[in-house]
N, C-alpha and C positions, 0 to 999 in steps of 0.2 A: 189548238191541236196540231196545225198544221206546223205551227213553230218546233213544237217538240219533235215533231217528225223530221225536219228538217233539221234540227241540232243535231238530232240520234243519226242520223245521213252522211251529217257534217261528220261527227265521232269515228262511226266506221270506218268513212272514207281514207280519214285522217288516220287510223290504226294499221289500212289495208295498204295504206303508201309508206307506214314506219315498215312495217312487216317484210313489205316487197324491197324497203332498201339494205334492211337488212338480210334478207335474201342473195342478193347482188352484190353487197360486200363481201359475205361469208364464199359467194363462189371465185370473189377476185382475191382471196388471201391463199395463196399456196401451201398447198397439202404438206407436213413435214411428216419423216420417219425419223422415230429415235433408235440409233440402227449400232448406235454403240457397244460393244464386248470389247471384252479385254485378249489381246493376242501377245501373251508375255513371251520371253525367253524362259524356257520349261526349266533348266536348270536353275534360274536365280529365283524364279516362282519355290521351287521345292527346297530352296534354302533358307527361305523367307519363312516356309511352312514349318521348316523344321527348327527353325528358333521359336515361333509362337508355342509350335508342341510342347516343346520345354518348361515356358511361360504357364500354358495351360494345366500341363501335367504337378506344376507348380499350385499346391490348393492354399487358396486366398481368400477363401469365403470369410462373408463378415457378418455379425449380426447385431441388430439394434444393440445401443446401447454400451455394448462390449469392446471392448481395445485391447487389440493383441499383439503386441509391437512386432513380437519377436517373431510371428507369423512373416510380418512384411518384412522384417529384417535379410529372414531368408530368401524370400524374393529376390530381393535385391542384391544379393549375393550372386543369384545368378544371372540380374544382368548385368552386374559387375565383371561376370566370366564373358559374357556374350559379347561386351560393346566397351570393351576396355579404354578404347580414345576418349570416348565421352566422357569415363572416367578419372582418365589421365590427364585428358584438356580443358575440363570443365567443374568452375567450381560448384561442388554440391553439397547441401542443405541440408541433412532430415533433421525433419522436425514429430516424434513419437510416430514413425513411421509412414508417414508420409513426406516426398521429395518435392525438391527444387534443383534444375542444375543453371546454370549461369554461362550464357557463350557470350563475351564482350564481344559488342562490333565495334566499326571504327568510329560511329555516331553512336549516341545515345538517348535522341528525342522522339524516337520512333521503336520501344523496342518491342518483340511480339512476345507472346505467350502461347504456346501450344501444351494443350492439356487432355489425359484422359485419366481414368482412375484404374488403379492395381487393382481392387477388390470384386469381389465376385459375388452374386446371390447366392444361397443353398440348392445343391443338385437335390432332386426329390423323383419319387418313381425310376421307370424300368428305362432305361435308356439302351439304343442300338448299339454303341459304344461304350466302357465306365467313363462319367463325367470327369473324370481327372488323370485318364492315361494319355491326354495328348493323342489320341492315335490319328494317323493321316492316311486314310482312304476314299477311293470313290473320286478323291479330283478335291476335297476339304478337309479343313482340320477340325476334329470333332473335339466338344468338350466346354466346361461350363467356362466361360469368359470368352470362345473363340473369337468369338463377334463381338460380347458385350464385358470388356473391350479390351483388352488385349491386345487384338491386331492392331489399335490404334496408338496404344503403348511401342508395340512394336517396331510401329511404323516411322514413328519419329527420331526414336532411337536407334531405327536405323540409317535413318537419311542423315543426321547429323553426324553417327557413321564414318557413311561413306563420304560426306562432305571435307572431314576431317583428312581422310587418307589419302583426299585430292589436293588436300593444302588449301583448303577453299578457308576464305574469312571472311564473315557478317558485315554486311555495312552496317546493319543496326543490331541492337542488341537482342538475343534470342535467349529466352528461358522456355526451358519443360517443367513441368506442373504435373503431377502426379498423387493424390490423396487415397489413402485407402481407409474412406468411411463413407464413400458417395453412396451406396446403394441404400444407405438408411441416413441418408442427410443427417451426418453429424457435423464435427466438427473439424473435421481434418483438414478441407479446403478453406475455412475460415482462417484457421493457423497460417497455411503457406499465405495468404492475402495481406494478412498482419506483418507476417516477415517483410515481401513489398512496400506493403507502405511505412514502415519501419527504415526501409531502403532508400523510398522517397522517388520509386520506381513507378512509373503512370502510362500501364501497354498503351501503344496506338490499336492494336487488334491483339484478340481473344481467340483463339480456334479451339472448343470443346465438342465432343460426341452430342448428340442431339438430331439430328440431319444422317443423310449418307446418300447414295445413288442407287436412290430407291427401285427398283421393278413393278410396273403397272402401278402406279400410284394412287391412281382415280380408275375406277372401273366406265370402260371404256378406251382408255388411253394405255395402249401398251409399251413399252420401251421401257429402258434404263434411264432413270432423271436425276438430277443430281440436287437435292433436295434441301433447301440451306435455313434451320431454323436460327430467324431474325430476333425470338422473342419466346421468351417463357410466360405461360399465364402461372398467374398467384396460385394460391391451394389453402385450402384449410382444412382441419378434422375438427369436427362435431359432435355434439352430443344431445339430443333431446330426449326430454326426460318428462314420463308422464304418472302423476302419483292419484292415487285414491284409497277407499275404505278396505278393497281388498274383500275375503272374503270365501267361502264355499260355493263353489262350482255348481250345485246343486241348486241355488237359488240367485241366479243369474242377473244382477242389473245392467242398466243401459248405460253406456258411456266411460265401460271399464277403461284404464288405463291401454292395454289392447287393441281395441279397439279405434281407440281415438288416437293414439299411434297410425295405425294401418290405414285411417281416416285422413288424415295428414298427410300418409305417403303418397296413396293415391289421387289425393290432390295435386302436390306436386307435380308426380309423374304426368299428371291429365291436363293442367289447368300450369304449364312452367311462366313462372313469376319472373324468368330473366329477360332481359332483351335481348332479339337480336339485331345483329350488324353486321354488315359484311366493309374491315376493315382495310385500308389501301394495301396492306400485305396481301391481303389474303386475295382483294383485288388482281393485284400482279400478277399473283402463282395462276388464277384460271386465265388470264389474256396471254401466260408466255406456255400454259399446256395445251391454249386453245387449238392453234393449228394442227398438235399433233392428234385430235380427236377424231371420229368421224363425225359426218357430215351434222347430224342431230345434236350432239354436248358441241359440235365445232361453232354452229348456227350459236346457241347462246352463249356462247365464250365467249366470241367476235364481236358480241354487239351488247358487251353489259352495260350501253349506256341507254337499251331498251331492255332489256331484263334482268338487271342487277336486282333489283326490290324482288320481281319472282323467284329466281334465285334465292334470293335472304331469307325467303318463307317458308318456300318448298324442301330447303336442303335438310332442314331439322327436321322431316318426317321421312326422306326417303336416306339418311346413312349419319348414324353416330358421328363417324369421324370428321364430318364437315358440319355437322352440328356445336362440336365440340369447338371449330377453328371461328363458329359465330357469334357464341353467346357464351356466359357460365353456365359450370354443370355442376348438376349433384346428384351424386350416387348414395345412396344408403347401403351399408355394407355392413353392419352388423346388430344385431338384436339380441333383448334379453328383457324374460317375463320371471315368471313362476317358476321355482324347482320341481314342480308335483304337476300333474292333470287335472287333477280337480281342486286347486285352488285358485283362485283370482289374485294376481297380486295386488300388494299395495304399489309398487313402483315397477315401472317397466320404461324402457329405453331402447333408443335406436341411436345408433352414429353411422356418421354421414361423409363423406369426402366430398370437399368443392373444390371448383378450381377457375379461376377467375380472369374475366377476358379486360384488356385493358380501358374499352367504352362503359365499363359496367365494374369498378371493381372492387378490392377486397370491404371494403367498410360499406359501399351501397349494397354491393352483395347480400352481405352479413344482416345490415338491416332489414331486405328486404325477406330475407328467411326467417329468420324470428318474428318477424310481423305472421307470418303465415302459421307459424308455430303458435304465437300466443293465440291464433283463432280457434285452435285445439286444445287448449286449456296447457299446452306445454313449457317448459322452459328449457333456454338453449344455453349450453356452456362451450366453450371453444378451448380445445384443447391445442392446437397449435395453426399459426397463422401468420402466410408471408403474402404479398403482395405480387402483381404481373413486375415484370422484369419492362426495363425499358425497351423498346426498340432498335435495332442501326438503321440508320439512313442509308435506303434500299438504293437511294439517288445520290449517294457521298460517294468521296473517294475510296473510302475503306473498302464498300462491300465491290463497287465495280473495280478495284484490284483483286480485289479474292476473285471475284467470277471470271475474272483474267485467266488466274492460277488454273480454277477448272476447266476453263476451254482449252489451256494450254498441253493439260497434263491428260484430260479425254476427249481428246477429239473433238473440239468444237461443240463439246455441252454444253449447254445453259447453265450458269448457280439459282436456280429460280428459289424466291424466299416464298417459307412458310412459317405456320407457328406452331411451335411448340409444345404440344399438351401435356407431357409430362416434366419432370423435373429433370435438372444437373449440378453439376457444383459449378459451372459457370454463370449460375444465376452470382456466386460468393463476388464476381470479380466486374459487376455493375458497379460496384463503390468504385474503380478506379480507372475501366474503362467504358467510354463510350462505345467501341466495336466490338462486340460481343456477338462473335455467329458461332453457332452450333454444326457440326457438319463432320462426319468419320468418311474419310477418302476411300471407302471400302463400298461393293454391291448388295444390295439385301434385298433380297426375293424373298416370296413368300415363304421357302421354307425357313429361311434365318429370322425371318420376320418373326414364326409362330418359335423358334427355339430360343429366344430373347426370354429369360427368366421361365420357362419350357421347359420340356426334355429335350433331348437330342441337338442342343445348341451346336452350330459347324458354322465354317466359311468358307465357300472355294476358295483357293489358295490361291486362282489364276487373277485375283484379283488386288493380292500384296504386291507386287511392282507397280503399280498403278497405286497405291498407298504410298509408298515409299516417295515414289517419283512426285506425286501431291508436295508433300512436306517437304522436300528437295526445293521444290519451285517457289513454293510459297515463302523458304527462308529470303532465294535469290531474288523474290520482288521486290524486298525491300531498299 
């Protein structure tokens, strides 16, 4: 007895001296503010704005499935009006509406790709603005794409530009990327990747939307960050399908298809079959927000080489989104029973969206949900399915020149990597490049955050020179 007391003594002790030195580290790591805004010349800010209005006012809405050339033809029309150099000096590409332009550098084994897409989601409901007049008030341009992306199109377009009118010339080769079928992953950006490798063209680095310099990030930590997704997870859509005798309502058995559906879900939801992990990405992004925290998230940021595992466990019950950067998820998102109330069907269904983290991914995934499905007498069919994107090496040269460009271009930012839980069409260009960061050189706070496929989508405008000037810097790294 007296052993065990003494073990349990020994443990404490040994926890009360981790504890206190991580105490003592977290007070010797200095306090940072992320104290970044943007302070443009007001004039080139409201010219900037007044080209995307254009752009905006420009409707480019896309929808599964559909191909509308002649939509984007017009687009394009008018950045042909806007940015005539690009045009005049750069060869270009369409291919059924979506672009490639071509700026030869003076080398060509290193050359970049900068990418965002023309097309837009459907404007729906009451907006403070109409979604497609471009209008600029308040200090933003309001409007479906202003944010999502647009400015990003913009932005490149016009740094190359102005690069032009300076006589400036690429050491390496530089193309823009532009597909209008990103929002319903078709096939537009596969096309222009075909063309490349067709070329025999192999980027050193990728720059697509995915990322930006985000506001408040992590609740707790406030500032502006400059947010660099390193990595897509996979995705699939499902379908479980649960069949029986069916039947009148009136005389009820157990284990209707309904039921054992809803039985299923809630197991999921209660009892999640995935692992988690907290992956070296994801590692890096809380040690480089850690200082800006206070004292409490600063305490376990500092010291996740004693509370990494608590962290991993804890985070999936206290916030989606860092749930989301630990394990796969699955959401259920639509169902379908009976056409009547008082009938029982024979068949009933749920589908599902996963989305797949790369310790855990698309094929264990998949097996392991079907395994949970067949315990419910269900069967699972996969309607479409792509795997996690590779990683950049957070520690290569690639990504530490990109986060060059960002310190350069704001003020001593951080590029801190994260991952990606939604989709882009830069996932299309892992075939042929290893550097593939996601990242729009634009600010998004909350409110641009909620008007991303929202109503009232805007961007402050004061933050398009600082866009520009991004793409600028990032050609001249090269």
């Amino acid at each position: 007895m007296k052993l065990v007391l003494l073990v349990i003594a020994a443990i404490l002790l040994l926890l009360a001296v981790l504890l206190c030195a991580a105490w003592i580290h977290t007070l010797l790591v200095p306090r940072k503010t992320a104290d970044y805004v943007p302070h443009p010349d007001e004039k080139r800010a409201l010219e900037y704005a007044q080209k995307l209005s254009r752009m905006v006012a420009c409707d480019t809405t896309s929808h599964q499935g559909m191909h509308d050339r002649e939509k984007f033809l017009g687009f394009q029309k008018l950045l042909a009006e806007m940015f005539p150099l690009v045009h005049e000096k750069l060869e270009k590409t369409e291919i059924d509406g979506n672009l490639l332009f071509y700026w030869e550098g003076k080398k060509h084994n290193r050359p970049i790709v900068l990418m965002s897409h023309q097309d837009v989601v459907p404007a729906e409901g009451d907006w403070i603005h109409p979604p497609f007049a471009g209008d600029i008030a308040d200090g933003k341009v309001w409007g479906r794409g202003a944010s999502d992306t647009k400015c990003s199109v913009m932005g490149f377009f016009q740094a190359v530009e102005e690069l032009l009118s300076e006589g400036f010339s690429p050491e390496q080769d530089v193309w823009l990327s532009s597909s209008c079928t990103e929002e319903w992953a078709g096939d537009g950006c596969p096309k222009l990747v075909d063309e490349l490798k067709r070329r025999g063209v192999h980027p050193y680095l990728v720059c697509d939307e995915g990322g930006g310099i985000i506001t408040d990030p992590i609740g707790g930590i406030k500032g502006n960050f400059a947010m660099v997704g390193v990595f897509e997870k996979g995705k699939a859509d499902v379908k479980f399908t649960a069949t029986g005798r069916g039947g009148h309502a009136s005389a009820p058995s157990k284990g209707s298809p309904i039921a054992r559906l809803a039985a299923f879900e809630n197991d999921v939801e209660t009892h999640n079959p995935f692992r988690v992990k907290m992956l070296p990405e994801v590692t890096a992004m809380f040690r480089t927000l850690g200082p800006y925290a206070g004292f409490g998230l600063r305490y376990l940021f500092e010291n996740l080489w004693l509370f990494k595992g608590l962290l991993t466990h804890v985070m999936p019950s206290i916030s989606a989104q860092g749930a989301a950067m630990l394990r796969t998820t699955i959401a259920f998102t639509m169902q379908s029973g009976s056409d009547a109330v008082n009938v029982i069907p024979q068949e009933a269904s749920v589908s599902a969206n996963l989305r797949f983290i790369p310790h855990q991914g698309m094929e264990e995934s998949l097996a392991l949900i079907q395994k949970r499905a067949e315990k419910y007498g269900l069967t699972m069919s996969v309607m479409h399915k792509n795997d996690y994107t590779r990683p950049i090496d957070i520690h290569g040269e690639a990504f530490r020149m990109f986060q060059g460009v960002i310190s350069e271009t704001f003020d001593g930012m951080t590029g801190i990597p994260y991952v990606m839980t939604g989709a882009t069409d830069a996932r299309c260009y892992q075939e042929i490049c290893d550097n593939v960061v996601r990242f729009a050189p634009v600010i998004y706070g909350p409110e641009q955050m909620k008007g991303m496929h929202g109503i009232n989508e805007n961007i402050a405008y004061n933050c398009l020179p600082g866009c520009v000037d991004f793409y600028k810097n990032l050609i001249r790294a090269q």
